[in-house]
C-alpha positions as CSV (number, residue, x, y, z in Angstrom):
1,X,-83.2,76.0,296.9
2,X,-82.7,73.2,299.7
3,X,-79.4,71.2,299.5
4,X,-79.2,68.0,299.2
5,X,-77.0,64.6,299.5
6,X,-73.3,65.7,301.5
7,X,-74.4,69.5,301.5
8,X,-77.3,69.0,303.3
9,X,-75.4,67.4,306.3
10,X,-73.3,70.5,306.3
11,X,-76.3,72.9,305.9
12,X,-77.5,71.2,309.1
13,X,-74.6,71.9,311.2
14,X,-74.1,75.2,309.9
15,X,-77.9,75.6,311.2
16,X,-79.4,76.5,307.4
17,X,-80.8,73.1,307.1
18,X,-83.9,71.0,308.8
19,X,-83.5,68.4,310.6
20,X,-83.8,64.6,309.2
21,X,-86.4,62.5,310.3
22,X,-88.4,60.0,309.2
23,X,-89.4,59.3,306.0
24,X,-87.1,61.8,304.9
25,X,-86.6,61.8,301.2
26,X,-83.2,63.3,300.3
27,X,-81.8,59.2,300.1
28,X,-78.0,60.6,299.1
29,X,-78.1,62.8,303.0
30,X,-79.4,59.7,305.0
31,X,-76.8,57.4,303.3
32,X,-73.7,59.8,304.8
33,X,-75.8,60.0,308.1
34,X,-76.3,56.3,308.7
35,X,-72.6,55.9,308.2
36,X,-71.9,58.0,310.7
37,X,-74.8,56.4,313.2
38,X,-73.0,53.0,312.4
39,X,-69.6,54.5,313.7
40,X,-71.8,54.2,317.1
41,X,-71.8,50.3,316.9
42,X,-75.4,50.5,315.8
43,X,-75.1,47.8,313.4
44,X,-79.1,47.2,312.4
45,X,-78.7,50.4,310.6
46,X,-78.5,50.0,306.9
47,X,-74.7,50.0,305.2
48,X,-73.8,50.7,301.9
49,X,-73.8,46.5,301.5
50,X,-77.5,47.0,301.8
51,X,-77.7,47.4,297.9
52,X,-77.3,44.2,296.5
53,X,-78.0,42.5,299.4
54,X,-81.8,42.1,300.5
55,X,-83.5,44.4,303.0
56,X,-83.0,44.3,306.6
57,X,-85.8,43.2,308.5
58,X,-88.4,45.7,308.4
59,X,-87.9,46.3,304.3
60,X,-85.4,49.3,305.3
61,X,-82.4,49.7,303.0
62,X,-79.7,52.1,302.3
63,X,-80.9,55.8,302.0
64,X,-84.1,54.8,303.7
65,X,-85.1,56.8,306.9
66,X,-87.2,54.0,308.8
67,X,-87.7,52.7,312.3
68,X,-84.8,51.2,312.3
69,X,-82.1,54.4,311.8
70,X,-85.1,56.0,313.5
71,X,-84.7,53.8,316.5
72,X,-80.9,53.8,316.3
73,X,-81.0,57.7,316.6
74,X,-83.3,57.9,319.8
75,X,-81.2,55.1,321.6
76,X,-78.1,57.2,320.7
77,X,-79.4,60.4,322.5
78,X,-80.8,58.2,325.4
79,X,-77.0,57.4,325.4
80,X,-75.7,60.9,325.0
81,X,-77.7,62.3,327.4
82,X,-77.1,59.8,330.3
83,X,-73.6,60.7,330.1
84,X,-73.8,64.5,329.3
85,X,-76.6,65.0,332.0
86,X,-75.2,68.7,331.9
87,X,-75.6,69.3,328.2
88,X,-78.5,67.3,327.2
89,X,-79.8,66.8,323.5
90,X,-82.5,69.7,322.5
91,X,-86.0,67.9,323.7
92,X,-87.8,69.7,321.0
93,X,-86.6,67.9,318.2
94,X,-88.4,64.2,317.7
95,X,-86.0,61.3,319.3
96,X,-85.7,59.7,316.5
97,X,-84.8,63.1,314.1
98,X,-81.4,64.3,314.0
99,X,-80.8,68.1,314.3
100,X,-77.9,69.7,314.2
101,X,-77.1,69.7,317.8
102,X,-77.4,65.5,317.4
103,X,-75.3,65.7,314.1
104,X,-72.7,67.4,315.8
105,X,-72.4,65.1,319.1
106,X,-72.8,62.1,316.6
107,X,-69.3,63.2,315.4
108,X,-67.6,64.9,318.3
109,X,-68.7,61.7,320.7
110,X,-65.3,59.7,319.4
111,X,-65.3,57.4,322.7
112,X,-68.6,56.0,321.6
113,X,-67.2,55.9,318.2
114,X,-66.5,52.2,319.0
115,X,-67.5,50.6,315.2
116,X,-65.7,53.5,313.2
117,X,-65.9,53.3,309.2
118,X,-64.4,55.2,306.4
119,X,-67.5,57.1,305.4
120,X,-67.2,60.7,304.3
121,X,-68.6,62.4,307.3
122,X,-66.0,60.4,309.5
123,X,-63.2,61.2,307.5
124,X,-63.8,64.7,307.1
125,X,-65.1,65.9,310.1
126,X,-63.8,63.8,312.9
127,X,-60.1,62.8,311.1
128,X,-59.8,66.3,309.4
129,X,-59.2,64.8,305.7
130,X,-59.4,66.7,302.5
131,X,-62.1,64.2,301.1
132,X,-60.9,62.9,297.3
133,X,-61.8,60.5,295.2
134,X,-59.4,57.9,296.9
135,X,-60.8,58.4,300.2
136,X,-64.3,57.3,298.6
137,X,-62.7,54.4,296.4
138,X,-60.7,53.2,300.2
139,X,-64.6,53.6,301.9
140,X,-66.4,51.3,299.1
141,X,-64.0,48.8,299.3
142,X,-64.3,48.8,302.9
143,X,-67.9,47.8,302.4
144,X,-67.1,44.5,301.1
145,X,-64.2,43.9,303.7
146,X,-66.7,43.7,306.7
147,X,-65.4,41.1,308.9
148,X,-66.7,39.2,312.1
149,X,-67.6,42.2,313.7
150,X,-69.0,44.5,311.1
151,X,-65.7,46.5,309.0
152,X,-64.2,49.3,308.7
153,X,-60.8,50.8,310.9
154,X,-61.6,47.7,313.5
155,X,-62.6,44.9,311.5
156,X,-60.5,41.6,311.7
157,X,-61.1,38.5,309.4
158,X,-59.2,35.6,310.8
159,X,-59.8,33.2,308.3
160,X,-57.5,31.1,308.6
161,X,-58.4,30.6,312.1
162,X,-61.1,27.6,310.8
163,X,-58.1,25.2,309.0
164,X,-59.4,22.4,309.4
165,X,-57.8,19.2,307.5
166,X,-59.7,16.1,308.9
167,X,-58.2,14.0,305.9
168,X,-54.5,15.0,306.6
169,X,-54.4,15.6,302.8
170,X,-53.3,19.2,302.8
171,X,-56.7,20.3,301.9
172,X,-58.5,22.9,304.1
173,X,-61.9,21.1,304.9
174,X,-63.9,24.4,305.8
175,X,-65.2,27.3,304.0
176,X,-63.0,29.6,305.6
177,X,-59.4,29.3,304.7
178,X,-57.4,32.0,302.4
179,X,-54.6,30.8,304.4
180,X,-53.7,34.5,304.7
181,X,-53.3,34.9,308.0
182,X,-54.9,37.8,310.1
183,X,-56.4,40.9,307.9
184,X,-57.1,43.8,309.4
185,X,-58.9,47.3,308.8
186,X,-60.8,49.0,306.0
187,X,-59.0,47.2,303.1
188,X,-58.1,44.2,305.3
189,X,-54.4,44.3,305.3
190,X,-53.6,40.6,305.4
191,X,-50.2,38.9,307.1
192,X,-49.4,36.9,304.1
193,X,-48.9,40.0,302.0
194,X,-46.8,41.8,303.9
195,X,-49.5,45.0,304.2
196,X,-50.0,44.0,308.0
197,X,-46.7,44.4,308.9
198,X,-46.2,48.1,306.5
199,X,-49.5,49.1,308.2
200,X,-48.4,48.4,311.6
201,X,-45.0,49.8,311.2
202,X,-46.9,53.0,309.8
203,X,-48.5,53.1,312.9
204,X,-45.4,52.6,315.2
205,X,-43.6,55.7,313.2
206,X,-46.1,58.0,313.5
207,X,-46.4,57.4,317.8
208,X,-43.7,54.9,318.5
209,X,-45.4,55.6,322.9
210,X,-48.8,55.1,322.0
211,X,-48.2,52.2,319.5
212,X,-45.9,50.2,322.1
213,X,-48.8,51.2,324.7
214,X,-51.5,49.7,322.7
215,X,-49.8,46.6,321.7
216,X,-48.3,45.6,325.2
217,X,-48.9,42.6,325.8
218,X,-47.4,40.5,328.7
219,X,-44.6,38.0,328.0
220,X,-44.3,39.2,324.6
221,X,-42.2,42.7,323.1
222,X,-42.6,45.1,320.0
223,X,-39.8,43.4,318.7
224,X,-41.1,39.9,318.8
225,X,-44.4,41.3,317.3
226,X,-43.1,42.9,314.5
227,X,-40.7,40.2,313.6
228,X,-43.6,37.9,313.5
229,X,-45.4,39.9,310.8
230,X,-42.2,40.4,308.8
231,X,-41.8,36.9,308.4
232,X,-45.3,34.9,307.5
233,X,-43.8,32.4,306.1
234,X,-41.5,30.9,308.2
235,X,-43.9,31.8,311.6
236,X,-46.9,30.6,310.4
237,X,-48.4,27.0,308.5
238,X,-51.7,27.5,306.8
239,X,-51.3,31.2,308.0
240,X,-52.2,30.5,311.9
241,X,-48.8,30.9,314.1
242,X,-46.2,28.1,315.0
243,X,-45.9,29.9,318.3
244,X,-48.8,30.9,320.8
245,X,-47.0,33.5,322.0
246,X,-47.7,35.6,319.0
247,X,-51.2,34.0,317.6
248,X,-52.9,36.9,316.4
249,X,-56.0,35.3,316.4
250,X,-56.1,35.0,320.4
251,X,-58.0,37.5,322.2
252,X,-55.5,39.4,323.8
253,X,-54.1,40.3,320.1
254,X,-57.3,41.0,318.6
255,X,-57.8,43.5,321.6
256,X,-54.6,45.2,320.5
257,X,-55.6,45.4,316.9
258,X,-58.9,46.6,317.7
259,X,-58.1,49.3,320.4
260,X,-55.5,50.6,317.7
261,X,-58.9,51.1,315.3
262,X,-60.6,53.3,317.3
263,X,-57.3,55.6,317.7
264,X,-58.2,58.4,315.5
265,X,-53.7,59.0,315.0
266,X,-53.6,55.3,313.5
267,X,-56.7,55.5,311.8
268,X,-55.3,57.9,309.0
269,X,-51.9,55.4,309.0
270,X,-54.7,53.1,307.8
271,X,-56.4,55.9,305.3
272,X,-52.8,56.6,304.0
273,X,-51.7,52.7,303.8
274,X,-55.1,51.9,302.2
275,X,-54.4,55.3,299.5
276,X,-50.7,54.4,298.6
277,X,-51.8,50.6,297.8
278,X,-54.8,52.0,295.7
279,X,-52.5,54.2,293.5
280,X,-50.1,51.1,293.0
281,X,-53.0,49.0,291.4
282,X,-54.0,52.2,289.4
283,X,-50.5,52.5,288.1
284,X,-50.7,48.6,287.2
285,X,-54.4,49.3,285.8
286,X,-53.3,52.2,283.4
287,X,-50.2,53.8,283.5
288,X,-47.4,51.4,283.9
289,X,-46.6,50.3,279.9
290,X,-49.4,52.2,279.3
291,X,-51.9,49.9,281.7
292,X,-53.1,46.5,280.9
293,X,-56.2,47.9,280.7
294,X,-57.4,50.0,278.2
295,X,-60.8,49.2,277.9
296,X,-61.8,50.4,281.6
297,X,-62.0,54.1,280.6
298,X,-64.0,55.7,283.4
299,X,-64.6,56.2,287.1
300,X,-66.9,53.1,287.1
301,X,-64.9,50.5,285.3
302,X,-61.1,51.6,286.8
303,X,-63.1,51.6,290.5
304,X,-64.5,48.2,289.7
305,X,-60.9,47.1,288.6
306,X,-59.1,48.6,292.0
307,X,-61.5,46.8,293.9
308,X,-60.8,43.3,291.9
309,X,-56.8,44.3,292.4
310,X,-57.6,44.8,296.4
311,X,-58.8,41.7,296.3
312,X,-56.7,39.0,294.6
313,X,-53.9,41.2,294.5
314,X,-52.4,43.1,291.6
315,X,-50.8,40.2,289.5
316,X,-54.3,38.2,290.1
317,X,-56.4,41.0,288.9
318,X,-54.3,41.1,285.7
319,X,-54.5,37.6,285.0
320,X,-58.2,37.8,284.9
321,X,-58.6,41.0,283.1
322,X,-56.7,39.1,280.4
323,X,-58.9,35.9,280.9
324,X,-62.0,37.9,280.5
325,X,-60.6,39.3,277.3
326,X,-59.4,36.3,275.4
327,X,-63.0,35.0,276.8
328,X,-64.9,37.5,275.4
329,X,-62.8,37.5,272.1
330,X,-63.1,33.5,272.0
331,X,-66.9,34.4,271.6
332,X,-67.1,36.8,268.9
333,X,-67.9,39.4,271.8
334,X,-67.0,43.2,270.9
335,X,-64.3,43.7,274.1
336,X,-65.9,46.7,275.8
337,X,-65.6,47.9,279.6
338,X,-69.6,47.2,279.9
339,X,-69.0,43.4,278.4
340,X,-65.8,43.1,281.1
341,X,-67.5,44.1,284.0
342,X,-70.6,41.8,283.2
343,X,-68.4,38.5,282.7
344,X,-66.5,39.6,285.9
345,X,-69.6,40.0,287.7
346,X,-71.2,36.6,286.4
347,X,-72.6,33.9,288.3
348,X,-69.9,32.7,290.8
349,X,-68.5,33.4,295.0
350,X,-68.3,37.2,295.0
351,X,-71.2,38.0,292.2
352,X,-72.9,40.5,294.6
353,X,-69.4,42.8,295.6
354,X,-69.0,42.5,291.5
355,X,-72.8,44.1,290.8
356,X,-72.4,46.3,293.4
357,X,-69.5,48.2,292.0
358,X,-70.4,47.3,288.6
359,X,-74.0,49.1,288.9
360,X,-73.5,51.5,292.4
361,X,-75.0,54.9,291.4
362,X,-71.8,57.3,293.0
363,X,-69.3,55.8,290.3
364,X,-70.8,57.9,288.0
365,X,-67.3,60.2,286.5
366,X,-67.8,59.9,283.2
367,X,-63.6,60.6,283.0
368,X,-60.7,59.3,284.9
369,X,-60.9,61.0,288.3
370,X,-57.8,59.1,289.1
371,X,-55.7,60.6,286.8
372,X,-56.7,63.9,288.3
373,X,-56.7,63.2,291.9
């Protein structure tokens, strides 16, 4: 019997699979592969967002082989093969297929890997992780923290960079303005929180060389830097600096952040950060007093729930958990998990991250894999 989904990627590069090509019907194996083929910076290829969102031009979606990943896949090896002119992709295989020879350069080719995400094939086989239940919860979440230029380890979301108060009345007259400061990476750890700073002083511990390497910047130190993200809010108003010399949203400091998301040692500071935050809300969600949350009883509804903590923090996730209760109880509503996650994924700014984790098919543990993780 053929494998199928995850298993067939590995059949492929242990050479007991076929190559995937067109039209290929095993949707659970293309979804892995076209997160690794958008680790390449090919960003027309379907992403997991592609569920609730509509179709890309050309009707292809998620788990759908078409022209596009198709094309993606032959511009890759037109790639590979210009700059490996002694080790050249196998010619026999369609362009637009992958084989296990294309497989294997999609991973091992990390200085192309200049768009890298948290999808399984990354994690495993070019940081080395023991792929759990976290590491997936830490990738879906990363879905709906794309940024300006298109999520995971390197994405940036300077929103507060648009403040714009034409009215001098306090009031931020664009669309764009958390006032968080910069958030960075596959969870988008934001100044204001305090997670920028932790992440980054993750990153210096585990290569103090590399990290001061990466984030030298004329005219400024490490020093300076890090006492600029310790202390949001005294440095910053409406979360953009006081001082240029530390403006995270110029380009010299985005380059910083960005070069430090394609380093594979700071991407698992990143993987670890995003892990020991997860487990906090989780804590919050069930454990602590016996969790505020009783009614979220499997994979689906406590993965919904970390995703809503990620968001608006822990304290604002369990002020609306409670909201949606008393709501549902106001109504004469039985309070169920199903009931919660349709009121929290009602009409309203962030409706389509709610559906998506409220109905995506791989939250599907019918337990608490947390508990066991």
């Amino acid at each position: 019997m053929a494998a199928a989904g995850y298993d067939r990627l590995l059949g492929l590069l242990a050479g007991t699979e076929q190559p995937i090509a067109l039209a290929e019907a095993d949707e659970m194996a293309v979804e892995f592969l076209q997160e690794m083929i958008r680790c390449h910076a090919y960003r027309l290829v379907p992403g997991r967002k592609n569920h609730t969102v509509p179709p890309i031009a050309g009707g292809e979606t998620f788990g759908t082989y078409g022209m596009r990943t198709g094309k993606a896949v032959e511009k890759f090896k037109q790639k590979y093969d210009k700059a490996h002119p002694a080790g050249k992709l196998p010619a026999s295989t369609p362009r637009t297929a992958v084989d296990r020879e294309t497989l294997q350069a999609l991973i091992d080719w990390t200085t192309n890997q200049t768009t890298p995400g948290a999808g399984r094939l990354y994690l495993e086989k070019v940081l080395g992780l023991t792929y759990d239940v976290w590491h997936k919860m830490a990738a879906l979440i990363s879905t709906y923290e794309e940024s300006i230029n298109g999520g995971g380890f390197t994405a940036l979301s300077p929103k507060s960079q648009s403040w714009i108060d034409a009215n001098n009345d306090g009031i931020c007259d664009t669309g764009r303005c958390d006032e968080a400061g910069m958030s960075y990476g596959i969870i988008q750890f934001t100044h204001q929180s305090g997670r920028l700073a932790a992440l980054l002083r993750d990153m210096r511990a585990a290569n103090q060389a590399l990290f001061d390497q990466t984030f030298r910047v004329p005219g400024t130190t490490i020093t300076g830097l890090l006492d600029h993200l310790d202390n949001f809010a005294t440095q910053t108003t409406h979360g953009i600096a006081n001082l240029s010399t530390y403006d995270l949203y110029s380009a010299r400091w985005k380059n910083c952040l960005l070069t430090a998301g394609r380093i594979a040692e700071f991407q698992k500071r990143q993987i670890d950060a995003a892990i020991t935050a997860l487990k906090a809300s989780y804590r919050r969600i069930k454990v602590t007093a016996g969790g505020y949350a009783p009614h979220l009883t499997n994979e689906r509804g406590i993965g919904f729930w970390l995703d809503v903590s990620n968001q608006y923090g822990d304290a604002g996730a369990q002020t609306r958990y409670t909201s949606i209760v008393q709501e549902l109880q106001n109504e004469g509503t039985p309070v169920t998990q199903a009931a919660i996650l349709d009121k929290a994924a009602g009409p309203g700014t962030y409706s389509d991250r709610r559906q998506y984790f409220r109905d995506y098919v791989p939250l599907d543990d019918p337990g608490d894999p947390f508990a066991r993780a």
